[in-house]
N, C-alpha and C positions, 0 to 999 in steps of 0.2 A: 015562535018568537025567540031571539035569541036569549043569553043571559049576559049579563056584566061581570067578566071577573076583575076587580080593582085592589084585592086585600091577599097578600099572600096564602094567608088560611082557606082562599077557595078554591085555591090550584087543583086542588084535592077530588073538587067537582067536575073537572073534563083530564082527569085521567085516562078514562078512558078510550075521549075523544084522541086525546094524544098519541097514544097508544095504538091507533088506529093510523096515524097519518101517513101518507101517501107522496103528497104531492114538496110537501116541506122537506121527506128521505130523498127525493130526487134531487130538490134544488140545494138542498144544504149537506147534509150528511154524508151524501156521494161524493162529493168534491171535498170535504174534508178528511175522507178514509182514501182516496185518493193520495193527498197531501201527505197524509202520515206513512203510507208507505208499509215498509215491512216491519208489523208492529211484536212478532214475535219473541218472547223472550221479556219485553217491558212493562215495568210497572206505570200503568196509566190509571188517572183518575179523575174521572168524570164529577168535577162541583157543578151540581145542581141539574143532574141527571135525569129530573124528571120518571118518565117508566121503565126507563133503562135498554130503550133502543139501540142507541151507539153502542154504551156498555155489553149489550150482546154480541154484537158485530164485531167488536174490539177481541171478543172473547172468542171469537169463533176465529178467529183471526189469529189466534195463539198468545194474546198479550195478557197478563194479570191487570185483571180491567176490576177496580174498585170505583162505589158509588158514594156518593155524598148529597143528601136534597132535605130542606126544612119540612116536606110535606111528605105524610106518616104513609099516605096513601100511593103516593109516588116511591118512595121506599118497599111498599109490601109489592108492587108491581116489576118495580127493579130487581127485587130481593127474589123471586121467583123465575128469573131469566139466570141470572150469574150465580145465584146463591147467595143467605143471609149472611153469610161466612165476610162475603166481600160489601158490606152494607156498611156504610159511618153514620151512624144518628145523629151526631156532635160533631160540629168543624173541631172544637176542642181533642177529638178524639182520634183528628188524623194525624200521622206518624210526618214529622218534621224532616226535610232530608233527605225524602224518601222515593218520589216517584220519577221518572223520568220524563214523563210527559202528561201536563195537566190541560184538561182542554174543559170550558165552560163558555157551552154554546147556549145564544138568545136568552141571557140570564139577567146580564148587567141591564137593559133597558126598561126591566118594568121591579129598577129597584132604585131609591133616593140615592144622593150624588155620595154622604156618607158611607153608606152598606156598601157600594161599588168601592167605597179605598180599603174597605178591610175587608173585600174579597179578594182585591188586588194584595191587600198583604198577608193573606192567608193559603195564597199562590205561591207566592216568594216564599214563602216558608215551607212551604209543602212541596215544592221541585226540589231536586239534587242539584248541586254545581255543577251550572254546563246544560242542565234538564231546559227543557221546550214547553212554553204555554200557546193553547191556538185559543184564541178569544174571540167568539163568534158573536155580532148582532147585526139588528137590521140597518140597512144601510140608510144613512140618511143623506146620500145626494138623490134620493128619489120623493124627498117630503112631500113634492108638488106632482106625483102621480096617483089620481084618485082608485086606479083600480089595479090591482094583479093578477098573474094568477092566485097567490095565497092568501090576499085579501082587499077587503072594500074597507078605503079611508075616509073617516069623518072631518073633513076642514076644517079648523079652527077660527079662519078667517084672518089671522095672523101671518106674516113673512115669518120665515124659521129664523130669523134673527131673533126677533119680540121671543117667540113659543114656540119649542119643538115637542112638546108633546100633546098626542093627540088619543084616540080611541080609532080603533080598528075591528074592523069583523072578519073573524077568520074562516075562510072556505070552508075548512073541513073541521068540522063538528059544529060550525055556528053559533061561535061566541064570540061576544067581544073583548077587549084588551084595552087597556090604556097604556102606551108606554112612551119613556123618553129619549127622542129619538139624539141627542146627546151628537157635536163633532166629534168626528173621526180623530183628528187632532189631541180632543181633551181627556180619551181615553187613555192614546200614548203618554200621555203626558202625565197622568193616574198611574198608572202601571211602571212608567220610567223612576218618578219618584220612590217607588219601593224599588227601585233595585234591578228591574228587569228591562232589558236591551230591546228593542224592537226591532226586528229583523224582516220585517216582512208584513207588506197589507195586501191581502188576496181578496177578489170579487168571487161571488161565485159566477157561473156562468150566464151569459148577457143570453134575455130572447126579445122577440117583439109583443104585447099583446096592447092590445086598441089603438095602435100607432104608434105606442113610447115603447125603447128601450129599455129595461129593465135589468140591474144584477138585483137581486132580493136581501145580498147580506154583505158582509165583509167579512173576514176575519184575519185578525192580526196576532200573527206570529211574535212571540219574544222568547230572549233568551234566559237563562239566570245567572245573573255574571256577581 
């Protein structure tokens, strides 16, 4: 039987499933370590990091890759890839100014429309003049596709007008989610008001499964101007 994570405090519970994933590295991860290129030499940092997969990869990759996540147990996970050394407990605690490229991936949609503007200004603040944000989530020109490969959607019975959030069962470790699947549009539009240019919306890469086309996420590029 699956479980319902719906409270931030539970995230803490499929850790480990996280930690595990497979099929979400291929569709999202690769195509955004892709994007970034040659990260050598850069101060990156990963809000809301989760076990600290990217943050590894970033690090193997030569970048000063720092983590930032509200969940203690997501931290001890991360903190054990990179080092505690590179671990923030506190958004208070990260260095203003500082990084060159902040990337916070599938974070904003399973958080209220609030905490999204002062993650968007806790961004802005936390990039250098000129630094790169890649803001990853799930895409929502797909609301009306019941199955993926990364997960099975519960309908609402709603048009995404009325309701775009729904519950989701996730492949791989078989839990569910409830998140808000949010315009693409009303992001930029978050993110522009604090400060940051948007330069760019990438899909990750299109497949077929049960007949429908599928890109699984978006993520939008900005700049800090």
């Amino acid at each position: 039987m699956s479980k319902l994570i719906s409270r931030h405090s539970e995230w803490g519970e499929v850790a480990k499933e996280l930690d595990a994933e497979k099929l979400k590295l291929a569709s999202y991860d690769g195509p955004l370590l892709d994007r970034l290129g040659n990260v050598a030499g850069k101060k990156i940092l990963d809000y809301g990091c989760g076990p600290g997969i990217l943050a590894l990869a970033l690090a193997k990759l030569g970048a000063d890759a720092r983590v930032f996540d509200i969940d203690p147990k997501m931290l001890m996970f991360a903190g054990e890839k990179i080092g505690q050394d590179k671990v923030y407990t506190k958004s208070v605690d990260i260095q203003p100014n500082f990084f060159d490229i902040v990337i916070c991936n599938l974070v904003l949609c399973i958080n209220p429309d609030d905490e999204v503007r002062r993650i968007a200004e806790n961004i802005k603040k936390e990039l250098k003049f000129a630094g790169t944000a890649y803001v990853g989530f799930c895409n929502p020109k797909i609301f009306d596709v019941p199955e993926s490969r990364l997960d099975i959607r519960f309908f609402t019975g709603n048009k995404y007008e009325e309701n775009h959030r729904y519950r989701k069962l996730k492949k791989e470790g078989w839990y569910e989610i409830i998140e808000d699947h949010r315009p693409i549009e009303w992001y930029e539009k978050i993110f522009g008001d604090c400060g940051l240019k948007i330069v760019g919306r990438h899909f990750t890469p299109e497949y077929e499964f049960n007949g429908k086309k599928i890109n699984d996420f978006v993520i939008l590029e900005f700049v800090n101007v």
